[in-house]
Structure formats: structure tokens, C-alpha cells
N, C-alpha and C positions, 0 to 999 in steps of 0.2 A: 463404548458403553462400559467398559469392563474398567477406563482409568477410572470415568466418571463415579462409577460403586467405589474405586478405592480412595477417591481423592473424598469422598463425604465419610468414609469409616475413617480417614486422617482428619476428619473436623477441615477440610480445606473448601474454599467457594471452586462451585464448578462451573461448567458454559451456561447450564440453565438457572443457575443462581445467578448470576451476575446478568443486569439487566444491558441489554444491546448499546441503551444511551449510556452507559457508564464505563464503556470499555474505550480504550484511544482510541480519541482520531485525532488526525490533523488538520488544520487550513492551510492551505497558502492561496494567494490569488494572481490573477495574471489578467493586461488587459491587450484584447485582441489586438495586432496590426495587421495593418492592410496588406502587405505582403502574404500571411497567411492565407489570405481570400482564394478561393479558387472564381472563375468563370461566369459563377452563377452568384455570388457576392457575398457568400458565409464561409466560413472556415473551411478548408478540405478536411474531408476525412482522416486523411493521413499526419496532420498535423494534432490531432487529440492523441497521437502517441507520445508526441514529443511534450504537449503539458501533462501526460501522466510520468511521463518518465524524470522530467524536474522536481512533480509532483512529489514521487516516489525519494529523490534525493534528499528534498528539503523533509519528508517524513523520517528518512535513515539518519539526518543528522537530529533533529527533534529526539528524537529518541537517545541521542549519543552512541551511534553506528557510527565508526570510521572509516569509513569505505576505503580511502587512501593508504589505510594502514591497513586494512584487510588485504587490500592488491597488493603494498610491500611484502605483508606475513603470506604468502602465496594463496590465497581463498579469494570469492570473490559471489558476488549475487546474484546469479541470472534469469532472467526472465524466462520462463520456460512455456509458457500460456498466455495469453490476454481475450478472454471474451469481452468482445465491446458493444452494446448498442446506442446507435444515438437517435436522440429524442426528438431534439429539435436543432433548427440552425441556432450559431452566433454569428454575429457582425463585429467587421470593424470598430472598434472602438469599445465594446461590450466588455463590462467587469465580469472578470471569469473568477468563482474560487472552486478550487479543487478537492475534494477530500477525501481523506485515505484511512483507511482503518482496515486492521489484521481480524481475519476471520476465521482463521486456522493456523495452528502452527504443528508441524511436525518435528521427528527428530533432524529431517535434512531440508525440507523444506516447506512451504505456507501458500496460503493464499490472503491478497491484501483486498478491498473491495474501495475499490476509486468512484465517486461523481463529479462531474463537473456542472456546477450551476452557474446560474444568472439569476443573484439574487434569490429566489424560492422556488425559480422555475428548472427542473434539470434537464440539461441540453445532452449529457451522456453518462454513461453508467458502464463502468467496466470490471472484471472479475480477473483478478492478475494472479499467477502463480508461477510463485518463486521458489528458486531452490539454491540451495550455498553448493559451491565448488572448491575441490581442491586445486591448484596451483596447473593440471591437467584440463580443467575442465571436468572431471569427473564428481557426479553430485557425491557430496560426503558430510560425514555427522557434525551437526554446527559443534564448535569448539567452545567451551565452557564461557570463555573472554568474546566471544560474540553473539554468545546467546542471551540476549538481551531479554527483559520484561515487555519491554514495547514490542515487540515481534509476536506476541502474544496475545491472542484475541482479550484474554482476562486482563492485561495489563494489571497483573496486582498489585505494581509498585505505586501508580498511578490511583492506585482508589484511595478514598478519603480512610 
């Protein structure tokens, strides 16, 4: 509450000025295979980790996050929550896009909010919260060269 009063006495747009459609997201898309299937003929569960987690890749480079140069430079981004629920099944074959947009950003670490659709219909919806590490594992203050606009629910850089 308290940046929010100082970021409007800076004249700067806050979480409630800037409208939810304006802030980044990402697409990517992915289309099921049948290995994924479990028993009963729709995706297993446990595989909507792994399209959030490429999900998640392909949004860190969109944004110009080096991930591979963050693990050289010792840091690194790790998953530290995922609420998931899902909605409905997909199937073999079924056009998946996934998208991701930052909902919080703190000084060490966020929360990102993932869907995965089929077309208009969403098959899951998950709530990921991330945090940056030092070279230990230890969560620590993102460093100036990685603390990106896009990791940023306002994505300022990003607005018109």
C-alpha cells in the first residue's frame, strides 16, 4: 500500500492504474502427444508441470532473461510454489497455448500466473512463485543486470 502512495506522489503508473490486459504475457504453444497420455486418455497430471516449466523458459527468454548466464554468474530461479488446478482434460493431438504473465514482483522473488488453453476453453490454471538464488541456493536480492521490466507485473517497458 505504502509503494503504491509513493509511486503516484512520483507521478509513476501503479498495479491499479495499469489495466490487467496491458501488462505482459506470453504465448507459446505446444501440441499434445500421445506418450503424455496416461490410462484414461488425457494428459496426466504430472505432465502440465513440464508444459509450464518450458512455458516458463520460453517467457524468461521473451523477456531477454539469460538463464544460462545467470547459472554461469552463480544465481539462478527457482520454483518455490506451484498451485495448479485443472479444469478439464486435453487429448492427444489437442493445440495447447500456454500463458504466463507476472503478477508480483518482489525484491527476491514473484509470482507468475500460467493457463493452459485449448483454443478459448482452459484446461488449467496455475499460480507459480518464484524466487532468484544465490550460487548456494540461498533466496537473495535480484541483482540490478537481472532484474528485468518483464518480471514485473507493470511491465513498463512494455507499455505503449
Amino acid at each position: 500500500m505504502e509503494a503504491c502512495i509513493a509511486e503516484k506522489r512520483r507521478g509513476l503508473p501503479t498495479r491499479a492504474s495499469v489495466p490487467y490486459n496491458r501488462r505482459m504475457e506470453h504465448k507459446c504453444e505446444i501440441r499434445v502427444r500421445s506418450y503424455e497420455c496416461d490410462g484414461y486418455g488425457h494428459v496426466n497430471n504430472a505432465v502440465y508441470l513440464n508444459y509450464l516449466e518450458y512455458a516458463r523458459g520460453e517467457f524468461l527468454k521473451a523477456i531477454g532473461f539469460d538463464y544460462p548466464r545467470a547459472i554461469a554468474s552463480g544465481y539462478g530461479l527457482y520454483v518455490a510454489r506451484i498451485e495448479l488446478d485443472y479444469k478439464t482434460p486435453a487429448f492427444p493431438g489437442d493445440e495447447l497455448s500456454i500463458l504466463s504473465k507476472p503478477v508480483k514482483k518482489g525484491a527476491v522473488s514473484g509470482i507468475l500466473d500460467q493457463r493452459v488453453l485449448r483454443g478459448e476453453t482452459i484446461i488449467a490454471e496455475a499460480k507459480v512463485t518464484w524466487a532468484f538464488v544465490n550460487g548456494s541456493g540461498q533466496p537473495t536480492r535480484i541483482p540490478a543486470d537481472w532484474n528485468l521490466s518483464g518480471l514485473d507485473p507493470l511491465g513498463l517497458t512494455m507499455l505503449p
